[in-house]
C-alpha positions, -999 to 999 in steps of 0.1 A, spaced: -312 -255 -171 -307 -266 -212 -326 -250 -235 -351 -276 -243 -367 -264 -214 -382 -234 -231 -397 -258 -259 -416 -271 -227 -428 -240 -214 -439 -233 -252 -457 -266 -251 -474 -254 -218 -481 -223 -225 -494 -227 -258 -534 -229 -250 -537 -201 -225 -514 -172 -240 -511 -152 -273 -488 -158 -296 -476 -127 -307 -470 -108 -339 -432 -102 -351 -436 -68 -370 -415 -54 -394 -408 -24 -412 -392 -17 -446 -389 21 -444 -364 11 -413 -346 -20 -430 -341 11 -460 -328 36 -433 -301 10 -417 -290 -16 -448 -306 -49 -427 -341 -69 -422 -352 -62 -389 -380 -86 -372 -399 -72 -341 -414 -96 -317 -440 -76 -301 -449 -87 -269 -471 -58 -261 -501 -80 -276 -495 -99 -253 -517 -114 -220 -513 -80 -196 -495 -59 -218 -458 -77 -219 -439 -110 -219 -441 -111 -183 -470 -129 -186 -450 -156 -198 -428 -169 -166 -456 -160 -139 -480 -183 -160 -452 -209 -168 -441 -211 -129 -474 -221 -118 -484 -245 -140 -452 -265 -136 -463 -260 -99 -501 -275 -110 -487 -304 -128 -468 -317 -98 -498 -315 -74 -479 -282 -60 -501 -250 -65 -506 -230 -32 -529 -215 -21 -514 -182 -21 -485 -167 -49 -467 -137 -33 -449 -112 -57 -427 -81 -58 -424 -60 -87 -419 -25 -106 -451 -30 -127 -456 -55 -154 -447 -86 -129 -468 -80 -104 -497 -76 -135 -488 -112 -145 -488 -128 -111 -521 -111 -108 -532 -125 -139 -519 -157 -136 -532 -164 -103 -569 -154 -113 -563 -180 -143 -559 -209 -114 -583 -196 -90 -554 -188 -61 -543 -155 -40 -518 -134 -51 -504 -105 -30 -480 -78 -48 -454 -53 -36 -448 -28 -53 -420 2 -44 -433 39 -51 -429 56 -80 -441 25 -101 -464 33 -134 -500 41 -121 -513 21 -149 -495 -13 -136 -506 -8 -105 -542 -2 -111 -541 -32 -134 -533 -56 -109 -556 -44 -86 -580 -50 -116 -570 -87 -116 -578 -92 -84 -547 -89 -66 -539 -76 -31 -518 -48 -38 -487 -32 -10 -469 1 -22 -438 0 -4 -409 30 0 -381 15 -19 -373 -15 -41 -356 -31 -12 -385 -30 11 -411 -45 -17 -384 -71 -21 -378 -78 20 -417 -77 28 -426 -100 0 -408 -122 11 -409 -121 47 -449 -130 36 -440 -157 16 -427 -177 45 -465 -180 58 -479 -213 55 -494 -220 20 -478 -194 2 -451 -193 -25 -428 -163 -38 -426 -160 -75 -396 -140 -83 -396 -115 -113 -365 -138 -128 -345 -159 -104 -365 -191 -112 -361 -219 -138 -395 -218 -150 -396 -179 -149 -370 -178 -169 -379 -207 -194 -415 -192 -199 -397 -159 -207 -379 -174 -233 -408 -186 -254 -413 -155 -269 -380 -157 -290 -388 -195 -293 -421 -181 -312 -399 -156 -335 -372 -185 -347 -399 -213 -349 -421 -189 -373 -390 -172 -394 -362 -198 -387 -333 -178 -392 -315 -144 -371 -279 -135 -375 -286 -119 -340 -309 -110 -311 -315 -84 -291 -337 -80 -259 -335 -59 -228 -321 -71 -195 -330 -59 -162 -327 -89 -139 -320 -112 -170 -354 -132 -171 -359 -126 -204 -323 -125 -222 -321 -156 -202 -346 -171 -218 -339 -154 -254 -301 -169 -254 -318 -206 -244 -346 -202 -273 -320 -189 -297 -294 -219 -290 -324 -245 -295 -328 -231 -333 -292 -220 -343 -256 -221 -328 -241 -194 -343 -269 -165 -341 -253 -137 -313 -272 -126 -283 -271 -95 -271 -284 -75 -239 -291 -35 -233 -290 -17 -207 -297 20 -193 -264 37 -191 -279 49 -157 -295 13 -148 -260 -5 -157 -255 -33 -128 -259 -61 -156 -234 -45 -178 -209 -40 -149 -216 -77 -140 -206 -85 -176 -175 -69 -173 -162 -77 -146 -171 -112 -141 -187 -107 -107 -224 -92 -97 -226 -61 -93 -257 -47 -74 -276 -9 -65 -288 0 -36 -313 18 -48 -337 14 -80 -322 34 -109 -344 65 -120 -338 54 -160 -374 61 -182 -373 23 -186 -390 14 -158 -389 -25 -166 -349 -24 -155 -351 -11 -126 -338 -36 -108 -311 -36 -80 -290 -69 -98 -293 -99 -117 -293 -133 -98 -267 -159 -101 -293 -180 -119 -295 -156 -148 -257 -143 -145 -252 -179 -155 -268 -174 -190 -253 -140 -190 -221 -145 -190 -222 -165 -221 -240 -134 -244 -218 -122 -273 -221 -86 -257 -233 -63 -237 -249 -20 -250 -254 5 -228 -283 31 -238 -287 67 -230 -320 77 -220 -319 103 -254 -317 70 -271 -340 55 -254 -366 84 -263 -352 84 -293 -361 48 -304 -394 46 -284 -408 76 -308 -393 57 -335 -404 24 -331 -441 36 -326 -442 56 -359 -425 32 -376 -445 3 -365 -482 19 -355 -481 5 -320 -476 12 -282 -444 6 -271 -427 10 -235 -392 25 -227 -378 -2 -222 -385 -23 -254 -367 8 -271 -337 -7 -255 -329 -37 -280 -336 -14 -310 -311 9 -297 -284 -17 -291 -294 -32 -325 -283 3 -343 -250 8 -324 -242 -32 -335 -247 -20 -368 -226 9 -367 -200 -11 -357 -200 -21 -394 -227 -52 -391 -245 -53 -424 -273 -67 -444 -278 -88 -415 -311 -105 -403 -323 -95 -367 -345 -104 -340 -352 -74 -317 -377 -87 -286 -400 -56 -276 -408 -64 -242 -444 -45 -236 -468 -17 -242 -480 -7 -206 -478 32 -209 -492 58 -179 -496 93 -194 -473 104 -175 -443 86 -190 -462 87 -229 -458 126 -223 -421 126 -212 -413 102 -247 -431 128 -267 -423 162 -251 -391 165 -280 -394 158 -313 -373 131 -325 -385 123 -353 -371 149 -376 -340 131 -375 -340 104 -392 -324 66 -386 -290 63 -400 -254 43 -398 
């Protein structure tokens, strides 16, 4: 897939999603010596770029006289809200499986959409049931991030950030199967060749960063128990290893950070944001430590879908009395 594919899911997308706000904040670019841009995809259609792909994928399906009559998904929460979503927008089915322990809020929010909703045991069974429905006549399997068009619709949210500012010396987004830092290193290489990508990662919810390593895929067998609950996935896919591979580098974040930087990023910027868009802000900080300065970045924040639960385990320490510093 070359990147101009992500200037045609913008194209497609356009008329039926929001184009979302990049926030800033100058007490932060004060605090850490460099202008930092936030794409915020927690205004976005279901609460997080996910919308993106799901909506992408079957519209590329529409336009080739291909929609079916039923979209089968699995997911840890903010997928299986945009296939829900997505699918209401085209008048199909859509079936979700989703493994326990996944945010209340997701789930009751694609039940809200319309969706036929399966809680499933683990990860692995949401994953093998889904698809073992999918094989039914009429009936397609939209993956979370092994898909071209999944993957290009991802990437249109970066696409948005360098098309309105025009120039990053770097990017940052969070990976989990690699959907979206897919899609964010295509959009970035349409605007600039020299801007560096980069991908974080829970230290406890590492496969990616293993992969990235080591030059081969590493997978879980069961779903990490990291905050972020938008990387737990088992592994990345070839597909997205592909685009991987080629990323300037690879953080690792520890769930202290990652409290850290969701409490940070909310005062700092007066909105909602999940665990796991905490993660490029916390890679973005230990690039800068390693002596990056005055630089100009693009951190993508992936969503805002909070349950109580999890909005009381970011805020049960105070983290805000230490303040953001090289």
């Amino acid at each position: 897939m070359k990147p101009e594919a992500v200037e045609s899911a913008y194209l497609r997308l356009k008329p039926h999603i929001t184009r979302t706000p990049v926030l800033t904040s100058r007490l932060l670019d004060r605090f850490l010596g460099c202008e930092f841009f936030f794409k915020y995809e927690g205004a976005q259609k279901v609460g997080a770029f996910k919308a993106r792909g799901a909506l992408n994928t079957l519209l590329a399906l529409r336009e080739k006289n291909q929609l079916p009559e039923r979209v089968v998904a699995y997911s840890s929460g903010n997928h299986a809200q945009a296939v829900a979503w997505a699918a209401k927008q085209l008048g199909i089915k859509a079936v979700l499986f989703i493994p326990q322990g996944a945010s209340k809020i997701k789930m009751a929010a694609t039940k809200a959409y319309g969706a036929e909703l399966h809680v499933s045991k683990t990860r692995q069974e949401a994953e093998a049931e889904a698809n073992t429905l999918a094989l039914a006549r009429g009936s397609f399997l939209l993956p979370p991030y092994d898909h071209d068009d999944v993957i290009a619709g991802q990437g249109t949210a970066a696409y948005e950030a360098w098309d309105e500012l025009k120039k990053f010396d770097a990017v940052f987004a969070p990976c989990g199967g690699g959907g979206l830092i897919s899609g964010t290193f295509l959009a970035t290489r349409l605007f600039s060749a020299e801007a560096e990508v980069f991908a974080a990662e829970p230290v406890i919810a590492n496969d990616a960063a293993q992969s990235f390593r080591t030059g081969k895929i590493v997978k879980f067998e069961e779903s990490p128990k990291t905050i972020a609950d938008g990387v737990r996935t088992l592994s990345v896919s070839p597909r997205t290893f592909h685009f991987i591979r080629q990323l300037d580098g690879f953080f690792e974040i520890t769930e202290e950070e990652i409290l850290y930087w969701s409490q940070w990023l909310m005062h700092l910027l007066k909105v909602t944001v999940e665990p796991t868009s905490a993660l490029g802000m916390a890679a973005a900080h230990k690039w800068l430590r390693e002596g990056n300065k005055r630089k100009r970045v693009l951190v993508i924040l992936s969503g805002a879908n909070l349950d109580s639960d999890t909005y009381g385990r970011i805020w049960a320490e105070d983290h805000l009395s230490r303040l953001p510093a090289l």
